[in-house]
The first five atom37 places (N, CA, C, CB, O) and aatype in JSON, in Angstrom:
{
  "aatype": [20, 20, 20, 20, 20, 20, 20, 20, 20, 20, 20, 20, 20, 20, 20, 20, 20, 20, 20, 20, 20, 20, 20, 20, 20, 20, 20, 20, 20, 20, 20, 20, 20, 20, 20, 20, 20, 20, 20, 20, 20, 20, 20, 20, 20, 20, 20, 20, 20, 20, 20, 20, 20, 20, 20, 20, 20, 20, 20, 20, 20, 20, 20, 20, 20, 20],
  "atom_mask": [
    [1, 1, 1, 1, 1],
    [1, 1, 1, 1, 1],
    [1, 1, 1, 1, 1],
    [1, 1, 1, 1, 1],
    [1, 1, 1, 1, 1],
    [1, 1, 1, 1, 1],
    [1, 1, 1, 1, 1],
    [1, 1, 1, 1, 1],
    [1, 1, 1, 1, 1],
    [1, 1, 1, 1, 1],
    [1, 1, 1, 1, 1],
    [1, 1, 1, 1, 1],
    [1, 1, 1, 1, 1],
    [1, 1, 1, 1, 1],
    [1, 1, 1, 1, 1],
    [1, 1, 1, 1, 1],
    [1, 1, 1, 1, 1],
    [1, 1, 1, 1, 1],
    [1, 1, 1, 1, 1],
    [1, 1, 1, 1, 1],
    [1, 1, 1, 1, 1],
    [1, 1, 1, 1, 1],
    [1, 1, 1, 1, 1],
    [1, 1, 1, 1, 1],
    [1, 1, 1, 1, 1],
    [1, 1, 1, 1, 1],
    [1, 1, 1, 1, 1],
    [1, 1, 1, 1, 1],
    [1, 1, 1, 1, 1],
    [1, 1, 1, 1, 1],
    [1, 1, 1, 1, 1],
    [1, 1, 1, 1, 1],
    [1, 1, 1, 1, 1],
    [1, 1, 1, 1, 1],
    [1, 1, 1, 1, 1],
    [1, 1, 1, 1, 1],
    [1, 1, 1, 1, 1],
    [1, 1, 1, 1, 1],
    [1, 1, 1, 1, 1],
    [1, 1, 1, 1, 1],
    [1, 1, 1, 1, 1],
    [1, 1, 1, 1, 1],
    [1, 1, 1, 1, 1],
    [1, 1, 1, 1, 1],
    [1, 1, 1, 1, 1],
    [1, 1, 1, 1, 1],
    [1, 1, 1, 1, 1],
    [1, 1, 1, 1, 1],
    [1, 1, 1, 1, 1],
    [1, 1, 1, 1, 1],
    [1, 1, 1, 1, 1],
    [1, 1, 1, 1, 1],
    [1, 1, 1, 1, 1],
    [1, 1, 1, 1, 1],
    [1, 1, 1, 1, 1],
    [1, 1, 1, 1, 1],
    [1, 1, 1, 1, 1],
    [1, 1, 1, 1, 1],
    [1, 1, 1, 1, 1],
    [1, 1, 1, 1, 1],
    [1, 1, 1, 1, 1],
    [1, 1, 1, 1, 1],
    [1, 1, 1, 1, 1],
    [1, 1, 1, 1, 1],
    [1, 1, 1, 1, 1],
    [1, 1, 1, 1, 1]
  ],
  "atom_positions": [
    [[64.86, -45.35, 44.54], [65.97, -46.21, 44.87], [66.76, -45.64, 46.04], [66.88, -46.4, 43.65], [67.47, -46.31, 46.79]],
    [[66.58, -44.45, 46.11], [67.58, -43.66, 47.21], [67.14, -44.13, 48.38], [67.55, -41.98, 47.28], [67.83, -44.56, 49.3]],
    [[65.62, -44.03, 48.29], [64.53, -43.88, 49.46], [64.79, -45.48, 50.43], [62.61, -43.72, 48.61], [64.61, -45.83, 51.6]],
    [[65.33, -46.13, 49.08], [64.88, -47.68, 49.44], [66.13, -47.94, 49.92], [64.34, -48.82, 48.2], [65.84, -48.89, 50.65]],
    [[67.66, -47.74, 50.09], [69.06, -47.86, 50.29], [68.91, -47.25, 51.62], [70.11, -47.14, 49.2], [69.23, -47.85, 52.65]],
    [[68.39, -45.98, 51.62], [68.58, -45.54, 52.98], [67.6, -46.04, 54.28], [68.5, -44.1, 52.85], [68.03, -45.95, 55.43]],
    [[66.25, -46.57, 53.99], [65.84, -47.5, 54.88], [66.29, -48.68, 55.11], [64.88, -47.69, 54.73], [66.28, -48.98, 56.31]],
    [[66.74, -49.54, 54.32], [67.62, -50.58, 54.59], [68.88, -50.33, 55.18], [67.84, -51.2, 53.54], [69.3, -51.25, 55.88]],
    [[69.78, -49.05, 55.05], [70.89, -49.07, 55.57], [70.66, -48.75, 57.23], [71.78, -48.12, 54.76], [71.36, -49.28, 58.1]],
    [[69.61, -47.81, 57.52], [69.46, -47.59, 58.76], [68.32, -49.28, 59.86], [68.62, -45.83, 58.57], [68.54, -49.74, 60.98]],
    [[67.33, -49.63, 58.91], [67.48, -51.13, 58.95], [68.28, -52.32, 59.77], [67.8, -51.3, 57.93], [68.06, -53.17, 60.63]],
    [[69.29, -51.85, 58.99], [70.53, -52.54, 59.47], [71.16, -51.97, 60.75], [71.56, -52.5, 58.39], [71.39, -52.68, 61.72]],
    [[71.4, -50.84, 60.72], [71.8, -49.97, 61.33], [71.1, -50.62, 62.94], [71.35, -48.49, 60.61], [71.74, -51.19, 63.83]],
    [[69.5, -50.3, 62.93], [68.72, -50.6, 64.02], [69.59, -52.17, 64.49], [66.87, -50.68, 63.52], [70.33, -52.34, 65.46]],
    [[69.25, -53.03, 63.6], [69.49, -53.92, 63.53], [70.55, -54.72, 64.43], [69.55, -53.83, 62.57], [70.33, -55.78, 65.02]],
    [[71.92, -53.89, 64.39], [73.17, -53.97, 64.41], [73.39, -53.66, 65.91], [73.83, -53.09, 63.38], [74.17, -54.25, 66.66]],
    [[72.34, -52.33, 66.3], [72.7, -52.13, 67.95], [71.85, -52.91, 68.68], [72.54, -50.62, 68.55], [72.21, -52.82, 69.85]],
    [[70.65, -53.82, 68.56], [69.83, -54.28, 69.09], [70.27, -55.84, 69.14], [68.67, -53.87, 68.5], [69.69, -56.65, 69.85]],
    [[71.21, -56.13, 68.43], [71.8, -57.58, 67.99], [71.99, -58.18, 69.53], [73.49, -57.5, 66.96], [72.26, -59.38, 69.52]],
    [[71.89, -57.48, 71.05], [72.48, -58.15, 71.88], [71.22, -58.77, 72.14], [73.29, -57.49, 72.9], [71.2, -60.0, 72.1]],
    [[70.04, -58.07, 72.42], [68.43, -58.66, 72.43], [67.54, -59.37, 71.61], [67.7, -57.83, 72.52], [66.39, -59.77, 71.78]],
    [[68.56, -59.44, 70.4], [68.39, -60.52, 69.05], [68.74, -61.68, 69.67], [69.41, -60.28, 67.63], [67.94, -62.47, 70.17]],
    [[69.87, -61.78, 69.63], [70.66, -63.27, 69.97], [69.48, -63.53, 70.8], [72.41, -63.36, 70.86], [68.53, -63.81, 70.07]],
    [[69.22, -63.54, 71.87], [68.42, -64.25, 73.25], [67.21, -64.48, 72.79], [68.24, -63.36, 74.68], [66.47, -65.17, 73.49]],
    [[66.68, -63.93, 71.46], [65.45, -64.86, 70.71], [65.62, -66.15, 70.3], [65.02, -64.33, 69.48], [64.61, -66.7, 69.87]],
    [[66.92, -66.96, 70.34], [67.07, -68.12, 69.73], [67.0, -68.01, 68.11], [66.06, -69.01, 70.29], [67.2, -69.19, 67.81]],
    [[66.88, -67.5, 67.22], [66.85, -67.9, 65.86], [68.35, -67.91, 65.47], [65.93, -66.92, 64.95], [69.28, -67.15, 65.72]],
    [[68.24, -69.05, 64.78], [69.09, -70.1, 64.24], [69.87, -70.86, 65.14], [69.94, -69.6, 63.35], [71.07, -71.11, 65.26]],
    [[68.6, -71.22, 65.88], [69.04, -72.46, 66.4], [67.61, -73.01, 66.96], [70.31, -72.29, 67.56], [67.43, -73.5, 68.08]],
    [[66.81, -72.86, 66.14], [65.47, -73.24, 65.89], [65.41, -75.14, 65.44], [64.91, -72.08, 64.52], [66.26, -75.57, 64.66]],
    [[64.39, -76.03, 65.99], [63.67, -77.37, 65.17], [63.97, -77.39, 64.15], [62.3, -77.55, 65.0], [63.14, -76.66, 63.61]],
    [[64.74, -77.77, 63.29], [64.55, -77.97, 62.25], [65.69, -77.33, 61.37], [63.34, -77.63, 62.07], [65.98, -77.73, 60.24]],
    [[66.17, -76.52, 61.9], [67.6, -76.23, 61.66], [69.06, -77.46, 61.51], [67.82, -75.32, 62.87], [69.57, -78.35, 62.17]],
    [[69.25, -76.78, 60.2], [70.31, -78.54, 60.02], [71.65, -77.93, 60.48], [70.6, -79.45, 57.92], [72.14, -76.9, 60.01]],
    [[72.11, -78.58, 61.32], [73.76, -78.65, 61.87], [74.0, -79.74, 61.84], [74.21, -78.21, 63.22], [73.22, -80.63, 62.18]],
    [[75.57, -79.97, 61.29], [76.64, -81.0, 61.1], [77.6, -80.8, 61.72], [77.07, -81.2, 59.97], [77.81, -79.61, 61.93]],
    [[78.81, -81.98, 62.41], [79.75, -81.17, 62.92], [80.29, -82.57, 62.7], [79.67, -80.23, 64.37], [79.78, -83.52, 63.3]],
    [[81.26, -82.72, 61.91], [82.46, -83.87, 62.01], [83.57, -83.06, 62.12], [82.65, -84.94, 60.68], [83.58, -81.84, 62.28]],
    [[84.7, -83.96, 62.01], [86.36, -83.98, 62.47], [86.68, -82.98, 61.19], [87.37, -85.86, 62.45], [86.7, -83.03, 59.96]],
    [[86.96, -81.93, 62.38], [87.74, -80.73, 61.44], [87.17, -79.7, 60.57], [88.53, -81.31, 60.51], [87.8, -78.76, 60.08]],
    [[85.57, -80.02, 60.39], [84.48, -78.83, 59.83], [83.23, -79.06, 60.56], [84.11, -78.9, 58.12], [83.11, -80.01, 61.33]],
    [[82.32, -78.23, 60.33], [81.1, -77.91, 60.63], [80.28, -77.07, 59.27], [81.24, -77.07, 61.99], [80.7, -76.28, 58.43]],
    [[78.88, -77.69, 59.55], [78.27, -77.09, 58.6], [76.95, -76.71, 59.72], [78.02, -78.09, 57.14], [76.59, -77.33, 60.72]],
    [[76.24, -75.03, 58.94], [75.07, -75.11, 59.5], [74.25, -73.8, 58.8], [75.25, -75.13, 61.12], [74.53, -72.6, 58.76]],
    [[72.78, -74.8, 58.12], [72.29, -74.11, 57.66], [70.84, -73.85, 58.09], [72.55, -74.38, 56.65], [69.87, -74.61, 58.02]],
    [[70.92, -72.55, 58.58], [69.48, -72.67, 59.72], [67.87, -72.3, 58.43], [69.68, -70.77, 61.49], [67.37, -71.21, 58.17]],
    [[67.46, -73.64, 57.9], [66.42, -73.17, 57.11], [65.25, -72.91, 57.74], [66.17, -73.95, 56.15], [64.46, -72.33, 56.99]],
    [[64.9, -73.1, 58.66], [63.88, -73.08, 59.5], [63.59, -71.12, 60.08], [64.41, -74.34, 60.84], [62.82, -70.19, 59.84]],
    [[64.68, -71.42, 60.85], [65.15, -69.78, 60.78], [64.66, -68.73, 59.6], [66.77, -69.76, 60.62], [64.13, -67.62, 59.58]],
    [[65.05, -69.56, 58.74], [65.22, -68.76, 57.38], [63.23, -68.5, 56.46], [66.63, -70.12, 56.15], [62.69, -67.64, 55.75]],
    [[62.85, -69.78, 57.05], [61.27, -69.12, 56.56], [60.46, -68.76, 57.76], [60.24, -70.27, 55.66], [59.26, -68.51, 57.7]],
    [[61.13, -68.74, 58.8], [60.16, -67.84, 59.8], [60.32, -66.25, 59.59], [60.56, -68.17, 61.46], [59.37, -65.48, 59.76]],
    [[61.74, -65.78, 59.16], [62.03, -64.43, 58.66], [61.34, -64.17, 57.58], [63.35, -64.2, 58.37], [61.1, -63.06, 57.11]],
    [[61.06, -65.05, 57.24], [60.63, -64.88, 55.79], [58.78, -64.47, 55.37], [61.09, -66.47, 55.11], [58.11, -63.92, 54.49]],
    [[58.63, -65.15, 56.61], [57.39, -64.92, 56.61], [56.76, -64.12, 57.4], [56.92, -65.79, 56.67], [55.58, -63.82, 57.21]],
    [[57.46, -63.68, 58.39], [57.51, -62.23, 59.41], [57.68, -61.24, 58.17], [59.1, -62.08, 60.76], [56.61, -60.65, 57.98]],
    [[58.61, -60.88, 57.32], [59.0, -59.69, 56.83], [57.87, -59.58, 55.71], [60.58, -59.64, 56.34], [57.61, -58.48, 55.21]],
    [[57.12, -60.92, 55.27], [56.3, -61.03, 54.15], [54.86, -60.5, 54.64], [56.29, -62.55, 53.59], [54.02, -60.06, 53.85]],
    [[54.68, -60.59, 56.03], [53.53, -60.05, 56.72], [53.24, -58.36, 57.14], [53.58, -60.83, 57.92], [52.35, -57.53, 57.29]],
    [[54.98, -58.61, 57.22], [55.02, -57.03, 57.59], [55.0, -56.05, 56.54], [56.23, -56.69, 58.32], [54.68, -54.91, 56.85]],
    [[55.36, -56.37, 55.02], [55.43, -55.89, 53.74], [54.03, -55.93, 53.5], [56.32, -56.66, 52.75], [53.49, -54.9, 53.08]],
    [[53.31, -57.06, 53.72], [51.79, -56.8, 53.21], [51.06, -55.7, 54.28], [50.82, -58.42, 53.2], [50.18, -55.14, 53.64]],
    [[51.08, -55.32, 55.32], [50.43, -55.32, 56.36], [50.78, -53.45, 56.4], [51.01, -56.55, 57.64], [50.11, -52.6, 56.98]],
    [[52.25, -53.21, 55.42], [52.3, -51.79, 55.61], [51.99, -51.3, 53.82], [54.03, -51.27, 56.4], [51.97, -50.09, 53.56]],
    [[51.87, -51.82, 53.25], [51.18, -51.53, 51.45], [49.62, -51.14, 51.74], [51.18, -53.34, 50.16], [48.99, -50.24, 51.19]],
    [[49.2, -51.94, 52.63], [47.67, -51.94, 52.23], [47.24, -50.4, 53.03], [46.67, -53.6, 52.93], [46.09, -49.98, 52.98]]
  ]
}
């Protein structure tokens, strides 16, 4: 559990300083991504976004087990 907190925290970490070369990938604001915007709120839930991560990290989990 230790092992697993501290790769995720540094994870993030990576994550966090690289965020300026993130953004300019476009995700979440991908096809298929639902945005709303009426008078006085906005909604936006990028699902599209959300199973391309999903299936990147699911490739990359299989791809470092085996």
């Amino acid at each position: 559990m230790q092992r697993l907190l501290i790769v995720l925290g540094l994870l993030i970490l990576i994550a966090g300083l690289a965020w300026p070369w993130i953004a300019r990938l476009g995700l979440g604001r991908l096809p298929g991504d639902i945005n709303v915007e009426r008078d006085g709120w906005s909604f936006h839930f990028p699902i599209v976004t959300s199973i391309v991560i999903s299936v990147v990290l699911t490739l990359l989990l299989w791809l470092f087990r085996k």
